[in-house]
C-alpha positions as CSV (number, residue, x, y, z in Angstrom):
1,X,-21.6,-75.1,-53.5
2,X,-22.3,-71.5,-54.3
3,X,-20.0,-69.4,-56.8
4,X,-19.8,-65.8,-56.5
5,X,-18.2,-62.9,-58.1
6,X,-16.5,-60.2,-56.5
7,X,-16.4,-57.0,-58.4
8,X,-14.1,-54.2,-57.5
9,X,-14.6,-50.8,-59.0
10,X,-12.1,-47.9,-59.8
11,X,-8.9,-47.3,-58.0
12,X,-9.2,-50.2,-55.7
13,X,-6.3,-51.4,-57.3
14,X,-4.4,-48.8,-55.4
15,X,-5.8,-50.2,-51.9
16,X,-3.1,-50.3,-49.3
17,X,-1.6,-46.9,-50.2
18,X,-4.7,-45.0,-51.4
19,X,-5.3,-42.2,-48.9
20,X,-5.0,-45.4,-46.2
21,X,-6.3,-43.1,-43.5
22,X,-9.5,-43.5,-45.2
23,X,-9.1,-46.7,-46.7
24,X,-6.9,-48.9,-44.6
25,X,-3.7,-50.1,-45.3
26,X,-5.1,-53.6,-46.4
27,X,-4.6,-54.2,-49.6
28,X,-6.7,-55.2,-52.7
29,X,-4.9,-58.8,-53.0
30,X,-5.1,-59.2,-49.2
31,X,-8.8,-58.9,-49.6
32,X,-9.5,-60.9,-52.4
33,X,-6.9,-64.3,-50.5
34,X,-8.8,-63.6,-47.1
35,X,-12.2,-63.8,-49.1
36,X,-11.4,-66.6,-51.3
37,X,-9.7,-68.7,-48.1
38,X,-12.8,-68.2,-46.3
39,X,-15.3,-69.1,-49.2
40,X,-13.3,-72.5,-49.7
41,X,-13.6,-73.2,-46.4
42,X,-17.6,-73.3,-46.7
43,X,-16.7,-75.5,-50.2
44,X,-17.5,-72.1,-52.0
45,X,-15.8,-70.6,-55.2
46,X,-14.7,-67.3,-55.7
47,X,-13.7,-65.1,-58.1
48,X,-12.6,-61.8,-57.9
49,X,-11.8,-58.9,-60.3
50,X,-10.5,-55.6,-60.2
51,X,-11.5,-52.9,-63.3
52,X,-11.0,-49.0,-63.7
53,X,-13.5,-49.2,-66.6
54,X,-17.2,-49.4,-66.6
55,X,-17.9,-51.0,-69.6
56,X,-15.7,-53.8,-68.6
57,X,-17.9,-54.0,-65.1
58,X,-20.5,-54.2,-67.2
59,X,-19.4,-56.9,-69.6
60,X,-18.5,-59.0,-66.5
61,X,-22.1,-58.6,-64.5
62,X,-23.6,-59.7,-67.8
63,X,-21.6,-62.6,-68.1
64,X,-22.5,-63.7,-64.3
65,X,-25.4,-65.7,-64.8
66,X,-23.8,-68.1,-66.8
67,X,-20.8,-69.0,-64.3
68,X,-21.9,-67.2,-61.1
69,X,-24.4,-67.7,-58.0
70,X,-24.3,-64.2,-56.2
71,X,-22.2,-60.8,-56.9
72,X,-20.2,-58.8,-54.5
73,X,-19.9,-55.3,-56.0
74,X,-17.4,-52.1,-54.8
75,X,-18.6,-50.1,-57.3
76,X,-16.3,-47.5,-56.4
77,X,-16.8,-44.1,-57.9
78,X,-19.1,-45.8,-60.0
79,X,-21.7,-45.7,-56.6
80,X,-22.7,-42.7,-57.5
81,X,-23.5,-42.3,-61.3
82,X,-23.4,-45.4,-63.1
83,X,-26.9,-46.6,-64.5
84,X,-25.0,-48.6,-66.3
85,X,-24.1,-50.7,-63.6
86,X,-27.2,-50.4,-61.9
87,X,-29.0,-51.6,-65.2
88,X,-26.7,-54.7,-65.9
89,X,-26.9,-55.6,-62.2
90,X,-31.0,-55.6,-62.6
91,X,-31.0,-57.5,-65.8
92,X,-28.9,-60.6,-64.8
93,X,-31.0,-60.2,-61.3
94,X,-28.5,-62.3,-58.9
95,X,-28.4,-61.8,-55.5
96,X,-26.1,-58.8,-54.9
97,X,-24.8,-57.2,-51.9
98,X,-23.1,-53.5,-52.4
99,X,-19.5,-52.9,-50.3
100,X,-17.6,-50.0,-49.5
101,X,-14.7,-49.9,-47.3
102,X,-15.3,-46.7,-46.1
103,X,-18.9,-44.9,-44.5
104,X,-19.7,-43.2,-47.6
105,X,-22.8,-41.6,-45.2
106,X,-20.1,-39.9,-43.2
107,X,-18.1,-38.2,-46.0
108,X,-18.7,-35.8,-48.7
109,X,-22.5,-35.3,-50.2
110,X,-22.1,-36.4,-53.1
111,X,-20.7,-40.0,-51.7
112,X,-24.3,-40.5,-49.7
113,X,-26.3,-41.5,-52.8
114,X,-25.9,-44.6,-54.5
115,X,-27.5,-45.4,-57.9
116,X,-26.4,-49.3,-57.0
117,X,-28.3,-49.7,-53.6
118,X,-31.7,-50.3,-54.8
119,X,-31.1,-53.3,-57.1
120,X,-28.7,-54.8,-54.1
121,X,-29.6,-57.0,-51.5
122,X,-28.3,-54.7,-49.2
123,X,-25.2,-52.9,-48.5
124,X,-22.2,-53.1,-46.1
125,X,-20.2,-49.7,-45.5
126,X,-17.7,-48.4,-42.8
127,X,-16.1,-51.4,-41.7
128,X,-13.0,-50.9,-43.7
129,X,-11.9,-54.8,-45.1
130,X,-13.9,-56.5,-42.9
131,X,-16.9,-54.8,-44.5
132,X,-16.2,-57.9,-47.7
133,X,-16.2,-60.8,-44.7
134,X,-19.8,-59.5,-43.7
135,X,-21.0,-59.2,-47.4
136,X,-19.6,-62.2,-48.3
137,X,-21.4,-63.8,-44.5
138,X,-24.3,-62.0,-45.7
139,X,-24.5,-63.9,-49.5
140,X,-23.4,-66.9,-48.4
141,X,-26.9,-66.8,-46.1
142,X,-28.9,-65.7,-49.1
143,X,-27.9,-68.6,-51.4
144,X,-27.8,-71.2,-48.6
145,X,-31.5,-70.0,-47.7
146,X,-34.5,-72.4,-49.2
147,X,-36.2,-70.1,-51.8
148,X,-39.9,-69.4,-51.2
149,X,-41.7,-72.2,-53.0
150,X,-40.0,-74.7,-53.4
């Protein structure tokens, strides 16, 4: 049985009527049911969690290791600047895959660099809600995997 954390950045709260042409129309507790449904029917936990604050991210992706197997991270805003994040995320060094509902490659310049990617596994953009089901697909492969080794 694998846990993982989902962490959702700044403003997702507002999903489902935040500039939904962009976003969807799904909202953030539609996400995180779908997502937890799905991860108990591999015999998975889940946990999700929504903050507008960095420092609480932070606090949380520190904390991990202790409860958590694997991390799935909308940083949100926080894609783009936080070394915070991207320093807590390489210090507690669990698997991590990066989400964003929308194509941040396809929108403004400053969304098309992310300060987050290099300590992820990888990263799923542009699929709008579905873009968490194939992150989630995507850790649930990385933890099932044998490790090199052993």
């Amino acid at each position: 049985m694998a846990r993982i954390l989902v962490l959702h950045g700044p403003n997702l709260n507002l999903l489902g009527r935040r500039e939904p042409g962009i976003y969807g129309r799904t909202t953030l507790g539609e996400i995180d049911r779908d997502l937890a449904r799905l991860a108990a029917a591999d015999g998975h936990q889940l946990e999700s969690w929504q903050s507008n604050h960095e420092g609480e991210l932070v606090d949380r992706i520190q904390d991990a290791p202790a409860t958590f197997d694997g991390i799935i991270i909308n940083p949100g805003a926080f894609t783009h600047y936080s070394l915070a994040l991207r320093d807590a995320l390489a210090a507690v060094r669990l698997p991590t895959v990066e989400v964003h509902l929308s194509n941040i490659y396809a929108r403004e310049d400053f969304r098309h660099h992310s300060v987050v990617a290099p300590v992820a596994l990888g990263q799923i953009s542009g699929f709008g809600a579905y873009g968490y089901t194939l992150a989630y697909l995507a850790l649930r492969q990385v933890l099932s995997s044998p490790k090199e080794g052993a």
